[in-house]
C-alpha positions in Angstrom: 0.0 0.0 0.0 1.2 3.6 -0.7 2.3 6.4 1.4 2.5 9.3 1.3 5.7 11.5 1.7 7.4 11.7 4.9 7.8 15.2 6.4 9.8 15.8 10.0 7.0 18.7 10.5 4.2 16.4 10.2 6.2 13.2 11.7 7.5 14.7 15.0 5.3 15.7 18.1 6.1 19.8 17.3 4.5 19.0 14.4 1.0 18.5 15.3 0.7 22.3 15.4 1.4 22.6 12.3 -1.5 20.8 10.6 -1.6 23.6 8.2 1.5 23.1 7.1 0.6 19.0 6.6 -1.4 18.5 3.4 -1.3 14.6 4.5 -2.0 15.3 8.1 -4.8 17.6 7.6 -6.8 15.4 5.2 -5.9 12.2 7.4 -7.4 13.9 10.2 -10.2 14.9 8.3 -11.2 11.2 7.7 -13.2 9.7 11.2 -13.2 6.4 9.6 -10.4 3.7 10.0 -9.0 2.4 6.9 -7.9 -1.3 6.8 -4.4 -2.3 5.4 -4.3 -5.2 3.8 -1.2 -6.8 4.3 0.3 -10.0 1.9 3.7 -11.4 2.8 5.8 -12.5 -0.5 9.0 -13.6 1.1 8.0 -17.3 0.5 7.5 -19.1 -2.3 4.3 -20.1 -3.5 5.3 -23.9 -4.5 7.5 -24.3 -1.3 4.4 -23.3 0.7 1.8 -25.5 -1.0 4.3 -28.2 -0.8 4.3 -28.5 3.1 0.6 -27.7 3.6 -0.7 -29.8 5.8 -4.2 -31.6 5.0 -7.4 -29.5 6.2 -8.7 -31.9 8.2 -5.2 -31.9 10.6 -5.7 -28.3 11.0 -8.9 -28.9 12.8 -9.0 -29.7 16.2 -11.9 -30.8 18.5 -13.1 -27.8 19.2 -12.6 -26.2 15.9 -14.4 -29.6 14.6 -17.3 -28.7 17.0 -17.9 -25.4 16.1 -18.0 -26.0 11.9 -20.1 -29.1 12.8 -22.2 -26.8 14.8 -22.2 -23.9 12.5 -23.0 -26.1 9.2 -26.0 -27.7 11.3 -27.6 -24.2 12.1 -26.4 -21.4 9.7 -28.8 -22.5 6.5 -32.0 -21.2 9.0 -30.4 -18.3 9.9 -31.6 -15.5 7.9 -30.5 -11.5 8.2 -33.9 -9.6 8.8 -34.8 -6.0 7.4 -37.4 -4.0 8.8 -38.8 -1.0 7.5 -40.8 1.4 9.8 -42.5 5.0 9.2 -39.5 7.0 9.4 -36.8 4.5 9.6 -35.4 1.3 8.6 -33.5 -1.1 10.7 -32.0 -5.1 11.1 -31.7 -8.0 12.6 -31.6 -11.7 12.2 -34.0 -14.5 12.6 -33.9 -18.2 12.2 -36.3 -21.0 10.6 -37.9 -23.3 13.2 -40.0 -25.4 11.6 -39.9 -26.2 7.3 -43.3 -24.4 6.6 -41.9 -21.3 7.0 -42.3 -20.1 10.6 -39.3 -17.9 12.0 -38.0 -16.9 15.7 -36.8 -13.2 16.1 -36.6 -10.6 19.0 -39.8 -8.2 19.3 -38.0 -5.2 19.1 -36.5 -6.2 15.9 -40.1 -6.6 14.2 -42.3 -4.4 16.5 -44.3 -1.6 14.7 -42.5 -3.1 11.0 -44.8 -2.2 7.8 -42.6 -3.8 5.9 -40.2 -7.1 6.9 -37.6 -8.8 4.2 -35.4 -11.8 5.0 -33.2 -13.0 3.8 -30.7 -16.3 3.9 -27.2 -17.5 3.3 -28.0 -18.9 -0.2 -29.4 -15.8 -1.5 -33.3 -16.6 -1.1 -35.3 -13.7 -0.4 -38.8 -13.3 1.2 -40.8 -10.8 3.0 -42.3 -12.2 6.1 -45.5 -11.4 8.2 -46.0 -11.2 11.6 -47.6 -14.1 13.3 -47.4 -12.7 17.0 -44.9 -11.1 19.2 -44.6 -10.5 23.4 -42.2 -8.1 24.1 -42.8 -9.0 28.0 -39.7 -11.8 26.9 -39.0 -10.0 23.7 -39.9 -12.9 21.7 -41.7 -12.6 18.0 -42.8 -15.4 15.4 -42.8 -14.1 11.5 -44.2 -16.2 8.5 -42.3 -16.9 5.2 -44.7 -17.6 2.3 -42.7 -20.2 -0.5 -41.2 -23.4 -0.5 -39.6 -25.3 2.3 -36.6 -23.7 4.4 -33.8 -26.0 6.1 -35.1 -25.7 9.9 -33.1 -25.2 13.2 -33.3 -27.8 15.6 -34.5 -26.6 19.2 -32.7 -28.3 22.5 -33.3 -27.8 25.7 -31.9 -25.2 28.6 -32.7 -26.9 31.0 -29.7 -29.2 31.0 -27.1 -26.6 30.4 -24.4 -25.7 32.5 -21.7 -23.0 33.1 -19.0 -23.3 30.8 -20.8 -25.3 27.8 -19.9 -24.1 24.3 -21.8 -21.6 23.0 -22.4 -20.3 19.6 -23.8 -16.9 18.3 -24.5 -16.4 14.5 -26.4 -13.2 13.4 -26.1 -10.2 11.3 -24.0 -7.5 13.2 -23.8 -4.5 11.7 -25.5 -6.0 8.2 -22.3 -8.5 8.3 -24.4 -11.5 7.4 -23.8 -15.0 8.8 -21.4 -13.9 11.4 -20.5 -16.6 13.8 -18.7 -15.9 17.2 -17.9 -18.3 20.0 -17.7 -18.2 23.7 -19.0 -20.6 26.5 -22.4 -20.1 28.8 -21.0 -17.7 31.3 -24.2 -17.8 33.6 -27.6 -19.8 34.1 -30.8 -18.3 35.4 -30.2 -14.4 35.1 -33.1 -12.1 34.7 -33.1 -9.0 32.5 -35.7 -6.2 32.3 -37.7 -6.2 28.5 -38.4 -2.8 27.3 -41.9 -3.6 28.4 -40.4 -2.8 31.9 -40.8 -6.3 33.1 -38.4 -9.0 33.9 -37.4 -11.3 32.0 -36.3 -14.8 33.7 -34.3 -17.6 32.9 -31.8 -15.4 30.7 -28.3 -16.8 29.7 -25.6 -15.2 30.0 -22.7 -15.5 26.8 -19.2 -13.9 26.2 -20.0 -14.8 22.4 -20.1 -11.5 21.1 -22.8 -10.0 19.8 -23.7 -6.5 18.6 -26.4 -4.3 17.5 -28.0 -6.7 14.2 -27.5 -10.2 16.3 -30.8 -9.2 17.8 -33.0 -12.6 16.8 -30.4 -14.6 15.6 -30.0 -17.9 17.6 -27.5 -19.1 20.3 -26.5 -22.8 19.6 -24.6 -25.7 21.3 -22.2 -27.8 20.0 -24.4 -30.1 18.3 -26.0 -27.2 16.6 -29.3 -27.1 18.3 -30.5 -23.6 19.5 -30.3 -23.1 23.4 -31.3 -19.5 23.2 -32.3 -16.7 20.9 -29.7 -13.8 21.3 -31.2 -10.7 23.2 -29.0 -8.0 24.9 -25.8 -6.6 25.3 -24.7 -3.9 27.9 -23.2 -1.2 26.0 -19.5 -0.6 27.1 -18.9 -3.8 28.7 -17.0 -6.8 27.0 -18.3 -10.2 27.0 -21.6 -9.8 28.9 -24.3 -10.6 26.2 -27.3 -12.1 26.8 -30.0 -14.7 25.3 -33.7 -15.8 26.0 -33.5 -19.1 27.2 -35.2 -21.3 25.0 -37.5 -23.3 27.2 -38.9 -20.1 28.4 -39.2 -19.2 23.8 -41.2 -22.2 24.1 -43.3 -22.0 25.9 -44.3 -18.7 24.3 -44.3 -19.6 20.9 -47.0 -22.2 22.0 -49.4 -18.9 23.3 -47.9 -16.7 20.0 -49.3 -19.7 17.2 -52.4 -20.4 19.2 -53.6 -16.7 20.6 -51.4 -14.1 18.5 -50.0 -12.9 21.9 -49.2 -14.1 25.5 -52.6 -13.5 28.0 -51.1 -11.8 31.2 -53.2 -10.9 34.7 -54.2 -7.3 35.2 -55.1 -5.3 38.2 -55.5 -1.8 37.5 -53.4 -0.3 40.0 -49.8 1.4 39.7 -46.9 0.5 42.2 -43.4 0.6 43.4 -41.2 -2.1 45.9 -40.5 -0.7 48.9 -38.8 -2.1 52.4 -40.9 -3.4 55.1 -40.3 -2.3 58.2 -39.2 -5.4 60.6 -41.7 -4.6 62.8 -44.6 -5.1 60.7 -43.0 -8.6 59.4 -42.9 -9.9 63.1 -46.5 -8.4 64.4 -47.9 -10.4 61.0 -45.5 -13.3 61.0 -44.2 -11.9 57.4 -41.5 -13.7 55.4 -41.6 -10.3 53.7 -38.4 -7.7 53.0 -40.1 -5.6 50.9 -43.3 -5.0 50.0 -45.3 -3.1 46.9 -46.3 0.0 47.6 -49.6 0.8 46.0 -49.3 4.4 44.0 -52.7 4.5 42.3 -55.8 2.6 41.3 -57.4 2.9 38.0 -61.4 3.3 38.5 -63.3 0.3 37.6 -60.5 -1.8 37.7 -60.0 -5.1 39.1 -58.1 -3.9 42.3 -60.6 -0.7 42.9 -63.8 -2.9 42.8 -62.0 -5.4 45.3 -61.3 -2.3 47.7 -57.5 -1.9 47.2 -56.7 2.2 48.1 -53.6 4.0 47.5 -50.9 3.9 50.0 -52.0 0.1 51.2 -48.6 -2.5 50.8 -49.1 -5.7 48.8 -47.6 -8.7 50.7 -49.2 -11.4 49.4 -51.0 -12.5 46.4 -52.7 -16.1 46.0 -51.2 -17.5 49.2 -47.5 -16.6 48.1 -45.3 -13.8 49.5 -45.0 -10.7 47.0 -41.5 -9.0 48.0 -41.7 -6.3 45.0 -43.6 -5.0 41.4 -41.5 -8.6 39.6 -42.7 -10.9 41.7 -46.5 -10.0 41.3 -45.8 -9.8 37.0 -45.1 -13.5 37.8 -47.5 -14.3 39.6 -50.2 -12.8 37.3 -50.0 -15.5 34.2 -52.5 -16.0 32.0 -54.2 -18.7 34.3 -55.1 -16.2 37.1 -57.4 -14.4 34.1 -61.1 -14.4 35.5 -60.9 -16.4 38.7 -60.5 -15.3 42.0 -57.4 -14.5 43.7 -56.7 -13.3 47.1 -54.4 -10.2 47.7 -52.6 -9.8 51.7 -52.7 -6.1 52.1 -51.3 -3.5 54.7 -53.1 -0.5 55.8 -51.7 1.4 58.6 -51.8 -1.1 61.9 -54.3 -3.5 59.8 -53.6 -6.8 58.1 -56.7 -7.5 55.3 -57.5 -9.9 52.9 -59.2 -9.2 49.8 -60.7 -10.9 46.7 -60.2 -9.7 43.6 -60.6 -11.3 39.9 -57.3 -10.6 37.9 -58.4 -8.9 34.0 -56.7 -9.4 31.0 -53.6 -7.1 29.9 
């Protein structure tokens, strides 16, 4: 690659005040953008080299023969996602899980879409519809219309453990069928949606991922997808994370058969606060914290059942609520219509009071 002309004013530290002076320094500095040098080293011979080239197969070792095993099983469902919104456009990945056409992605990747196209490692191209989506675990099923796609194979979370290979193949950036590597770095985490609930049952990855991995899956070594890649925390290296896929599961079942995931609703607004120890040994309270009732929509479920602002949740169904998560999960979908009874404080009084749980 070419340089340009060396110049002590623009080479030496003294220099750097004198970008005026630099045509080269002045229009380098002008450019934001790194430049990659391509580098090829000549000194050896070409028929020397291809002479002691070992065979490809010695080159790859177990792991290496794990990951291409891997990667060959899963990368033909993967598919680089384009979404096009009112005012903007944006990407992500997706993969095939069944032939007929259905796809796994992230909600945010397809929420609000008016248009979605994806597209695969061969070249095919489809646009997709939205079956359903709950961004609660940020989960979303599209439709391809055509002819049969090569299918992911789902496994099983439940039997994973810290330090199993782990696989991430997305889009980054629009860099299509990227695969990186990394082990499960932690079981069981929980991770807020943009919904503003939790999300449980989250795996934790140092397989990097970056904005356009978003729906793509996370696979083992066998290739079979343990988790659809989620979230990264900006500025930190090697924390991403990936709904597990028992929990995708059992969502998809709810997305194909309802369009969306039924949740409990109560109508009233709150916030976890401590409990003062003394009110968790006059009551015999398991309690640490509490929820903190802020408002009460009218005509709700929780203002017809008597609930008032300023009264603390404790319990709800028989179970102990110690904050605003563990009520969301404790108001599933089978809670919708039937009677469920809430453990309230107000002031020196204990109550108990019966309400019937709406749907979201």
């Amino acid at each position: 690659m070419r340089q340009p002309p060396s110049s002590p004013a623009c080479d030496s530290a003294q220099g750097l005040a004198k970008a005026s002076r630099c045509p080269y320094l002045g229009r380098t500095a002008a450019i934001l953008e790194p430049v990659p040098q391509f580098l090829l080293d000549e000194s050896a011979g070409v028929e020397s080299a291809r002479a002691g080239a070992p065979e490809d197969g010695a080159l790859l070792d177990a792991y290496s023969a794990a990951v291409v095993a891997a990667v060959e099983a899963a990368a033909p469902a993967v598919a680089h996602v384009q979404v096009a919104f009112e005012r903007r456009a944006g990407s992500g990945s997706a993969f095939a899980f069944t032939p007929d056409g259905l796809l796994l992605t992230n909600s945010h990747v397809v929420h609000g879409a008016r248009r979605i196209q994806a597209t695969f490692a061969d070249g095919t191209s489809r646009e997709a519809d939205l079956v359903g989506e709950d961004p609660d675990t940020d989960i979303a099923v599209i439709r391809l219309g055509g002819a049969a796609l090569p299918a992911a194979r789902l496994g099983s979370s439940r039997s994973l453990r810290v330090g199993q290979l782990a696989i991430a193949i997305g889009n980054p950036y629009g860099f299509q069928h990227t695969v990186t590597t990394g082990v499960v770095s932690a079981l069981g985490r929980s991770l807020r949606a943009q919904s503003g609930r939790l999300i449980d049952d989250v795996l934790q990855t140092d397989a990097a991922l970056n904005p356009g991995n978003s729906g793509g899956p996370l696979v083992d070594s066998q290739g079979s997808v343990i988790g659809v890649n989620t979230a990264i925390i900006p500025g930190a290296q090697g924390i991403c994370f990936a709904t597990a896929i028992d929990t995708v599961k059992a969502v998809v079942v709810q997305l194909l058969r309802d369009g969306r995931v039924r949740r409990g609703y109560l109508g009233l607004a709150g916030a976890t606060v401590p409990l003062a120890r003394r009110l968790a040994r006059h009551f015999d309270l398991d309690n640490a914290r509490a929820v903190r009732v802020e408002s009460v929509e009218k005509s709700g479920p929780a203002a017809q059942a008597g609930v008032e602002s300023g009264d603390l949740i404790v319990g709800f169904a028989g179970l102990p609520v110690n904050g605003i998560d563990d009520l969301h999960r404790l108001l599933t979908g089978e809670r919708i219509g039937g009677e469920s009874e809430v453990a309230l404080l107000r002031g020196a009084r204990k109550l108990d009071v019966r309400l019937i749980p709406t749907e979201r």
